[in-house]
C-alpha positions as CSV (number, residue, x, y, z in Angstrom):
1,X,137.4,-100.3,-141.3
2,X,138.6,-99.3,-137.6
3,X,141.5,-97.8,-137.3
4,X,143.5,-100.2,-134.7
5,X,144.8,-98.6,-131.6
6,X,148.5,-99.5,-130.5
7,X,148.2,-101.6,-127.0
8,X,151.0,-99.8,-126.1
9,X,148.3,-97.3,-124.8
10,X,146.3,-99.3,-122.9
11,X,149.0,-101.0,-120.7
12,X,150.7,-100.1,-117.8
13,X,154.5,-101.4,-117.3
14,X,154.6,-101.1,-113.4
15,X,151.1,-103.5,-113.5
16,X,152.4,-106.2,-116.1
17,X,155.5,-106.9,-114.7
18,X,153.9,-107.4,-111.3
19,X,151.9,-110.2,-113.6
20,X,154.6,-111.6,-115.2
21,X,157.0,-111.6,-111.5
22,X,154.0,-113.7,-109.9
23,X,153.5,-115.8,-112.2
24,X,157.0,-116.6,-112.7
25,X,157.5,-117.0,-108.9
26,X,154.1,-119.5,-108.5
27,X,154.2,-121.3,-111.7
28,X,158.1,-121.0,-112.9
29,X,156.7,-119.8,-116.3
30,X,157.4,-116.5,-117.5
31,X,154.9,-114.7,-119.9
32,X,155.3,-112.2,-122.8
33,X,153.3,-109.0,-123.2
34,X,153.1,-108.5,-127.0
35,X,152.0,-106.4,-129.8
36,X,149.7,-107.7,-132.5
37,X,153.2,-108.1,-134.5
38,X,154.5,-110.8,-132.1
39,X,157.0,-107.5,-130.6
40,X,157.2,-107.7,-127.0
41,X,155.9,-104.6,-125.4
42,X,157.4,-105.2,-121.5
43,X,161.0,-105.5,-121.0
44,X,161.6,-107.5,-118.2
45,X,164.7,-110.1,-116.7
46,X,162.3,-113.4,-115.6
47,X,163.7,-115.2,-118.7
48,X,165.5,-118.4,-117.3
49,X,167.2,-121.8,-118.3
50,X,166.4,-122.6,-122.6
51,X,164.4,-119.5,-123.1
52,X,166.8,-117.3,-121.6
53,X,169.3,-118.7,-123.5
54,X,168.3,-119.3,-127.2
55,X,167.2,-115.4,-126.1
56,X,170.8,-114.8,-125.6
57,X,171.9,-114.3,-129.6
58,X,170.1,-111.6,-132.1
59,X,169.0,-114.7,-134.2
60,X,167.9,-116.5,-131.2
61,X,165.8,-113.5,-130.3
62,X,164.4,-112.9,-134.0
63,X,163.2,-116.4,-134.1
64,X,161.7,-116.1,-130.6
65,X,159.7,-113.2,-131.5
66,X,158.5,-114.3,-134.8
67,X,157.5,-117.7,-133.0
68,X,155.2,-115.5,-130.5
69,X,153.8,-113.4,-133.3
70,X,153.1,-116.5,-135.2
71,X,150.9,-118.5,-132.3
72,X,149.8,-114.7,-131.8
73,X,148.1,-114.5,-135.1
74,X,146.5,-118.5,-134.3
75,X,145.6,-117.4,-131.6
76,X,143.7,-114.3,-132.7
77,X,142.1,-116.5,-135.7
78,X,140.7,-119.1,-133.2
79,X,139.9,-116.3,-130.8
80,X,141.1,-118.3,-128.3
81,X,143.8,-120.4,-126.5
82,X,146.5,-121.4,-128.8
83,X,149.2,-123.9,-128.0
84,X,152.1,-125.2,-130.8
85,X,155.7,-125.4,-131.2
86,X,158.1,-122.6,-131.1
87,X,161.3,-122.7,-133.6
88,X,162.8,-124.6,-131.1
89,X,160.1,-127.5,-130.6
90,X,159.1,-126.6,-127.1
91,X,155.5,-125.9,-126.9
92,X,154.2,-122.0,-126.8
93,X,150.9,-121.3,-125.1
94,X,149.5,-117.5,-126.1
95,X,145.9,-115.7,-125.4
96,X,144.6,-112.9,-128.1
97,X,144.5,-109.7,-126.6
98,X,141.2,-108.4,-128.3
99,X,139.3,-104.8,-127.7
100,X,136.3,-103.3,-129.4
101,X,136.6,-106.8,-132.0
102,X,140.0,-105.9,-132.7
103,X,143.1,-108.2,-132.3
104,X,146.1,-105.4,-130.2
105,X,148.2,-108.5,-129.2
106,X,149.0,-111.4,-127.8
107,X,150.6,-112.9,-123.9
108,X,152.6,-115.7,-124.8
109,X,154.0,-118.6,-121.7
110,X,157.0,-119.3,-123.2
111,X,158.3,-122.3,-123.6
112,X,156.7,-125.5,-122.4
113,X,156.7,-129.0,-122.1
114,X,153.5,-131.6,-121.8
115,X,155.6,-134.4,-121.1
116,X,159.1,-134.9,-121.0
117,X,160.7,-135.0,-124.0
118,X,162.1,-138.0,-125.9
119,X,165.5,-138.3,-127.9
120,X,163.3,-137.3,-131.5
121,X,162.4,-134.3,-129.6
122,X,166.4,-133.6,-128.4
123,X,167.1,-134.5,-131.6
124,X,164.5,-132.0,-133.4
125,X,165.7,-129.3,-131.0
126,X,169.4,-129.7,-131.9
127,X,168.5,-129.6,-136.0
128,X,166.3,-126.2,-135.5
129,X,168.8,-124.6,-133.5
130,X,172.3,-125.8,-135.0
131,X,173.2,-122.6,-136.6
132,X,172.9,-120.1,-133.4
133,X,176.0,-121.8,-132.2
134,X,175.2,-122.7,-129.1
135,X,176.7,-125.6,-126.8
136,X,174.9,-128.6,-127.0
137,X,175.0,-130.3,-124.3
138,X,174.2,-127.3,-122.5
139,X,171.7,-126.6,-124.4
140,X,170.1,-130.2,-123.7
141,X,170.2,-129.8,-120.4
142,X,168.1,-126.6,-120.3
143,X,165.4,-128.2,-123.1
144,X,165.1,-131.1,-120.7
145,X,165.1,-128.7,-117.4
146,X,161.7,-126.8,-118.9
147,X,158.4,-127.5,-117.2
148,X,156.1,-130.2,-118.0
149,X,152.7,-128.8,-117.0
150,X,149.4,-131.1,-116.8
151,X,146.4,-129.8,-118.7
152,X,144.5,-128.8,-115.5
153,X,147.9,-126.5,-114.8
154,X,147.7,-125.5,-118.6
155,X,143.9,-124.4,-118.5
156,X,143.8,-122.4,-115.0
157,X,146.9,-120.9,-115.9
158,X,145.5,-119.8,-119.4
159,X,142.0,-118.4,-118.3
160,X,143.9,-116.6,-115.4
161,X,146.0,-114.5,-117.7
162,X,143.9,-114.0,-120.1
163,X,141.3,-112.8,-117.7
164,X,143.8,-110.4,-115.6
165,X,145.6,-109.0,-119.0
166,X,142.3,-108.4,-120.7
167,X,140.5,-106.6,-117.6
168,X,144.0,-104.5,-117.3
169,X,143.6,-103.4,-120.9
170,X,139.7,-103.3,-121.2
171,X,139.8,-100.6,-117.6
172,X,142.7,-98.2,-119.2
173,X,141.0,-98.7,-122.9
174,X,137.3,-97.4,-121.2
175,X,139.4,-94.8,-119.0
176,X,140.7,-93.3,-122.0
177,X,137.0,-92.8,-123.7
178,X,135.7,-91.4,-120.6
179,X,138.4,-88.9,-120.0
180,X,137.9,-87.9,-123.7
181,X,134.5,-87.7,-123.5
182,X,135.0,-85.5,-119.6
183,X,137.7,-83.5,-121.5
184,X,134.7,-82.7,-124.0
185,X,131.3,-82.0,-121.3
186,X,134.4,-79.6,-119.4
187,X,135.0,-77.2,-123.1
188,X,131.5,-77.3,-122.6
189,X,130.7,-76.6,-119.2
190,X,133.3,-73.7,-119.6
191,X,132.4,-71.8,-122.4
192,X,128.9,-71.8,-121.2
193,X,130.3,-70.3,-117.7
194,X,128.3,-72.9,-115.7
195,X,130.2,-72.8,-112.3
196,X,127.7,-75.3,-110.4
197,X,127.8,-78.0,-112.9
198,X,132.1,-77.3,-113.6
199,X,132.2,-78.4,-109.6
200,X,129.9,-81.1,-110.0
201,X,132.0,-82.4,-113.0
202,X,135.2,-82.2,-110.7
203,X,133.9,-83.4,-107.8
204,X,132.8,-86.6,-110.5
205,X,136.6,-86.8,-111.3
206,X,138.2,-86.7,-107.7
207,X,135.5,-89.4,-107.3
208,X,136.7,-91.5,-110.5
209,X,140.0,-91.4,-110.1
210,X,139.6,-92.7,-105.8
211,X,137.8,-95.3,-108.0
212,X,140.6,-96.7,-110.3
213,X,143.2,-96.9,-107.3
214,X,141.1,-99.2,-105.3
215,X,141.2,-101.4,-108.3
216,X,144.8,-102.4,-109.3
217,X,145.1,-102.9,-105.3
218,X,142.1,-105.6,-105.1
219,X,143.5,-107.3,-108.5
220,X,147.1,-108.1,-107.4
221,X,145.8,-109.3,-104.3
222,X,143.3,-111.4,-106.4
223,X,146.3,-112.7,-108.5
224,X,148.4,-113.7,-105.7
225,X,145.7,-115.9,-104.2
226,X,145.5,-117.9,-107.8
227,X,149.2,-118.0,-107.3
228,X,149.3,-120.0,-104.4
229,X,146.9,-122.3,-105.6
230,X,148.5,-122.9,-108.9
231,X,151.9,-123.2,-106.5
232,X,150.1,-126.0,-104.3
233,X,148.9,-127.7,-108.1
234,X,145.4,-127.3,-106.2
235,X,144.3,-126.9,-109.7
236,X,140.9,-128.0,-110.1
237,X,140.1,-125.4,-107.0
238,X,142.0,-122.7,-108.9
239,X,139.7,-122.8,-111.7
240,X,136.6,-122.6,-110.1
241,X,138.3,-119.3,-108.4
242,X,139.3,-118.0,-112.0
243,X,135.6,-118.6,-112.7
244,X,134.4,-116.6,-109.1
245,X,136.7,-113.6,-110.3
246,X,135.3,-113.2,-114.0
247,X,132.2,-112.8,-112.0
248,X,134.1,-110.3,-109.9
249,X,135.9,-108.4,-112.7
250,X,133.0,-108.1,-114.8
251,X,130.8,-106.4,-111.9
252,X,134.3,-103.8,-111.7
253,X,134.4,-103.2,-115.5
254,X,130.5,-102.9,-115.9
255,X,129.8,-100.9,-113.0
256,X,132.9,-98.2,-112.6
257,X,131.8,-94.7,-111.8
258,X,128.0,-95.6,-111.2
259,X,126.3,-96.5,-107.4
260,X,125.0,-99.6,-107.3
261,X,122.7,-101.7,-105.0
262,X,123.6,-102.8,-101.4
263,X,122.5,-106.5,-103.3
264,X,124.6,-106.3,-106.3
265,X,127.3,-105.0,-103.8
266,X,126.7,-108.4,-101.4
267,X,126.5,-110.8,-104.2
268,X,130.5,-109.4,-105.0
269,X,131.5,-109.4,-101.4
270,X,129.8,-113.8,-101.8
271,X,131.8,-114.7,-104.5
272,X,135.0,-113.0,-103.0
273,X,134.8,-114.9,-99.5
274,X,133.9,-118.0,-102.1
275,X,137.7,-117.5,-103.1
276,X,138.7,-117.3,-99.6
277,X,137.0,-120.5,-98.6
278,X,138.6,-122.7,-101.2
279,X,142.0,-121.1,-100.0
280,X,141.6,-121.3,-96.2
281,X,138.5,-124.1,-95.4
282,X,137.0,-123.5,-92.6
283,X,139.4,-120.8,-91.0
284,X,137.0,-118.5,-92.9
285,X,133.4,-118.8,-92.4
286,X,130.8,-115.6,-93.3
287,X,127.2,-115.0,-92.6
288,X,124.9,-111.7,-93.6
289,X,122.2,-110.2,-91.8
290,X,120.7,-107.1,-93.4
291,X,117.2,-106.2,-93.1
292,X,115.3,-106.9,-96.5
293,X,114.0,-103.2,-97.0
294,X,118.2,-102.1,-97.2
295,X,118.5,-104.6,-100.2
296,X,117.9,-101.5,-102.4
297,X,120.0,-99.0,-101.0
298,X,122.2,-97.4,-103.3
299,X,126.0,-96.9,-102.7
300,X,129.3,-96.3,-105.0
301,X,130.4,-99.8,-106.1
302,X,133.4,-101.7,-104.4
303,X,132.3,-100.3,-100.6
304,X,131.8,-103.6,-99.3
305,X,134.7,-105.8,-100.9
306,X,137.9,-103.5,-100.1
307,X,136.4,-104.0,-96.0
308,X,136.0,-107.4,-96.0
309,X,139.7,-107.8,-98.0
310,X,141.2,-106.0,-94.7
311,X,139.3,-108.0,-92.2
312,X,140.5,-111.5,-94.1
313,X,143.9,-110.2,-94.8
314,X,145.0,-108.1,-91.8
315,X,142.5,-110.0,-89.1
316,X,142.0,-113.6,-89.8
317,X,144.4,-114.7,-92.4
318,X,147.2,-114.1,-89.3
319,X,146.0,-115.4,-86.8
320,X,146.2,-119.3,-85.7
321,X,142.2,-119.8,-84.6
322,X,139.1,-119.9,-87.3
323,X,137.8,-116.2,-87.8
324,X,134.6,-115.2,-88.8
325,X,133.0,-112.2,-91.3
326,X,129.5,-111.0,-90.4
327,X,127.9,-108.3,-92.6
328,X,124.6,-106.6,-90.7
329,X,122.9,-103.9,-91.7
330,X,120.6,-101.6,-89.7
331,X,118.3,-98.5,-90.5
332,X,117.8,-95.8,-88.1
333,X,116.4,-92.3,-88.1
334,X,119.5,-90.3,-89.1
335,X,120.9,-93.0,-91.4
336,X,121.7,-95.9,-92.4
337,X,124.8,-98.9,-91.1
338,X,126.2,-101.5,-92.7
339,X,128.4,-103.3,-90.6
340,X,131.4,-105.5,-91.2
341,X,132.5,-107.3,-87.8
342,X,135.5,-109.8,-87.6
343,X,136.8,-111.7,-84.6
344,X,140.4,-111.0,-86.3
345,X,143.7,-109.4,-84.7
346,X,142.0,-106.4,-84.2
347,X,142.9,-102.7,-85.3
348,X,145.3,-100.8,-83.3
349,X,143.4,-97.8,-81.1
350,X,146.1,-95.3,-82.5
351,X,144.4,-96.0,-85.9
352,X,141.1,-96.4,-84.7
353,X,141.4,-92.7,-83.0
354,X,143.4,-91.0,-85.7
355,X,141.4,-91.8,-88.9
356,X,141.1,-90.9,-91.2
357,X,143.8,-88.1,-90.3
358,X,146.0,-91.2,-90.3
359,X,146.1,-91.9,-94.3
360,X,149.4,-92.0,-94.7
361,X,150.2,-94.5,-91.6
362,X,147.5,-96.5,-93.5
363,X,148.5,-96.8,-96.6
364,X,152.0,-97.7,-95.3
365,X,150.2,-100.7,-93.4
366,X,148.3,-101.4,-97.2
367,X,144.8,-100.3,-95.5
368,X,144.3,-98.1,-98.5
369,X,140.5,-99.5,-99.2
370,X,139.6,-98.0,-95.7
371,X,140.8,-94.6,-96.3
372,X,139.7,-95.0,-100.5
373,X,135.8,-96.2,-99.1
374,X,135.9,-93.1,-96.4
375,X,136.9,-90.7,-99.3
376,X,134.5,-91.9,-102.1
377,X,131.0,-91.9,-99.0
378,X,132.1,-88.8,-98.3
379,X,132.0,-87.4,-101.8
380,X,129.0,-89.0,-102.9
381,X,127.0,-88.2,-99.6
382,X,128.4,-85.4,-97.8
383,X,131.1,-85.3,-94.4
384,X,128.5,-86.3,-92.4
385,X,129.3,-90.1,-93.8
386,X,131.8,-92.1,-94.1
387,X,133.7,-94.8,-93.0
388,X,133.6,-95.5,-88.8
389,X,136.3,-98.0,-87.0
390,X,135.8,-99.5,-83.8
391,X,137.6,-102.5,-81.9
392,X,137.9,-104.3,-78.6
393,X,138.7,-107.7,-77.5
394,X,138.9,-109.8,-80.6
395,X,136.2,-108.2,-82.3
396,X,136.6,-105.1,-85.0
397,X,133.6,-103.4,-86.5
398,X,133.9,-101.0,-89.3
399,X,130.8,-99.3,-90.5
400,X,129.3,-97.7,-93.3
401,X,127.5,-94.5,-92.6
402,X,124.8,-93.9,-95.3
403,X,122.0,-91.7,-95.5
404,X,118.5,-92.6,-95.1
405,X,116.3,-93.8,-97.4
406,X,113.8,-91.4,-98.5
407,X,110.3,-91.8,-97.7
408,X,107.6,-92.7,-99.9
């Protein structure tokens, strides 16, 4: 039997409270993190109205958290959705947390409604909750005041946490193994004295770590896009997005750490401006033109998408008029360019003549994919490639600089 890892390891708090505040400002529903024994494992202050309430007592609270550990368990047994009644009567909604076939938790939206609820639900509320000594009419009023969701809200908003919360723990559970398994190739690589191979193995780290900040960055920008869809109830749209991200997060999660194809690469830069069309129209339109021959060229995975995130978010998104995305790619004698080219706001020529000296200006602007990309070519490749800016008018070009293929 396996022993059973505590989630507690494989979550960060600063990451699942930015979760649970976006959700609770989009949908109004806040969501528990918890342990595979129903104990919640984020403290956090989004609790509002009946939950916050019934919350408010240490008998209150007890129930509460045996009620999440129970639909916690259902949920783990159907390995799926759950949805049933807290102690109270108001409907729970959790997802299993499961890693490596084993069941570390639960996220729980507490407190629902389906519909609004009739006096023999007042009523059934009022008997379950009698002794916690609460007002009644008070405690009406917030019962009545909790949301009603559709099913269409209820689905999109299930897949998208259990999505998110899953990748989250899936990335930190497979960073752990890898570190313990670099720890293990370094004892070796150091008690055998190998100085060329102890450089390459830290030069492999630098690059990993680059990797796993560009990723936390992409995913809360992700998130917030679902959020505004839920927000506008556009919810048949926001499930075909959840659907265009699992393709997204599982290209992250299966390909950290290796180089990939410039094809694999294109196909995740199509289905994140899919995203962006069902959020914007046609304020976003995209076209690619890269020579057939390029198709196989090898780069390290999210070079594309973190470039094409800046030129929607910092060059169309803002501006009043349609924008456009083109993605060209080019071989010439001394390398190779790929080309991302936006009719946007432009970049400012301070930047454009400063980077990327100008990192820190950068970052402070949330540019941090341009600077991450330039870092990541540079140390796969060599300083002769990188990342290269350009802009005039309305049009912004940045460009990859990759070597050449290599002849036959």
């Amino acid at each position: 039997m396996k022993d059973r890892p505590e989630l507690l390891n494989f979550i960060e708090n600063d990451k699942m409270l930015q979760i649970i505040k976006s959700f609770n400002k989009a949908t109004g529903i806040t969501i528990d993190i918890n342990d595979n024994l129903g104990f919640p494992l984020v403290e956090h202050n989004y609790f509002t109205g009946f939950c916050k309430y019934i919350r408010s007592t240490e008998n209150g609270l007890r129930r509460c958290i045996e009620s999440n550990a129970s639909i916690g368990f259902h949920s783990a047994n159907k390995g799926q959705v759950a949805i049933s009644p807290c102690h109270t009567g108001a409907l729970l909604m959790a997802m299993p947390i499961i890693l490596d076939d084993l069941f570390l938790g639960s996220i729980t939206c507490c407190q629902i409604h389906l519909q609004t609820p009739d006096e023999k639900a007042i009523e059934r509320m009022l008997r379950a909750t009698k002794d916690l000594g609460f007002e009644a009419p008070r405690l009406v009023e917030a019962f009545k005041s909790i949301n009603v969701i559709s099913p269409e809200k209820c689905s999109a908003i299930s897949n998208l946490i259990q999505l998110i919360v899953n990748y989250i723990t899936e990335l930190n559970f497979r960073t752990i193994k890898q570190e313990g398994q670099f720890r293990k190739k370094m004892d070796n690589i150091i008690e055998a004295k190998n100085k060329t191979e102890l450089e390459n193995y830290l030069r492999l780290a630098e690059l990993k770590n680059l990797q796993t900040q560009i990723q936390p960055h992409f995913l809360f920008n992700t998130l917030n896009t679902l959020s505004v869809l839920i927000l506008l109830k556009r919810n048949k749209e926001a499930l075909d997005v959840v659907y265009s991200i699992s393709e997204i997060l599982r290209y992250n999660l299966d390909r950290s750490g290796d180089l990939v194809t410039l094809e694999e690469e294109l196909r995740n830069v199509e289905n994140y401006l899919h995203i962006k069309q069902i959020r914007f129209g046609e304020k976003v339109s995209y076209k690619f033109d890269i020579e057939e021959n390029l198709m196989s060229t090898e780069l390290p995975y999210l070079s594309l998408q973190p470039l094409v995130e800046n030129a929607c978010i910092h060059g169309i998104e803002p501006k009043k008029n349609k924008g456009y995305i083109l993605i060209s790619g080019k071989s010439l004698d001394d390398r190779i360019e790929i080309i991302v080219e936006d009719n946007g706001l432009g970049i400012p020529q301070k930047l454009i003549k400063n980077f990327p000296e100008c990192a820190e200006e950068m970052n402070k602007k949330n540019n941090i994919g341009l600077i991450n990309v330039h870092s990541r070519l540079q140390l796969c490749f060599g300083p002769a490639y990188g990342v290269k800016l350009s802009s005039s008018g309305s049009k912004t070009q940045v460009k990859l600089l990759l070597p050449p293929k290599k002849k036959a």
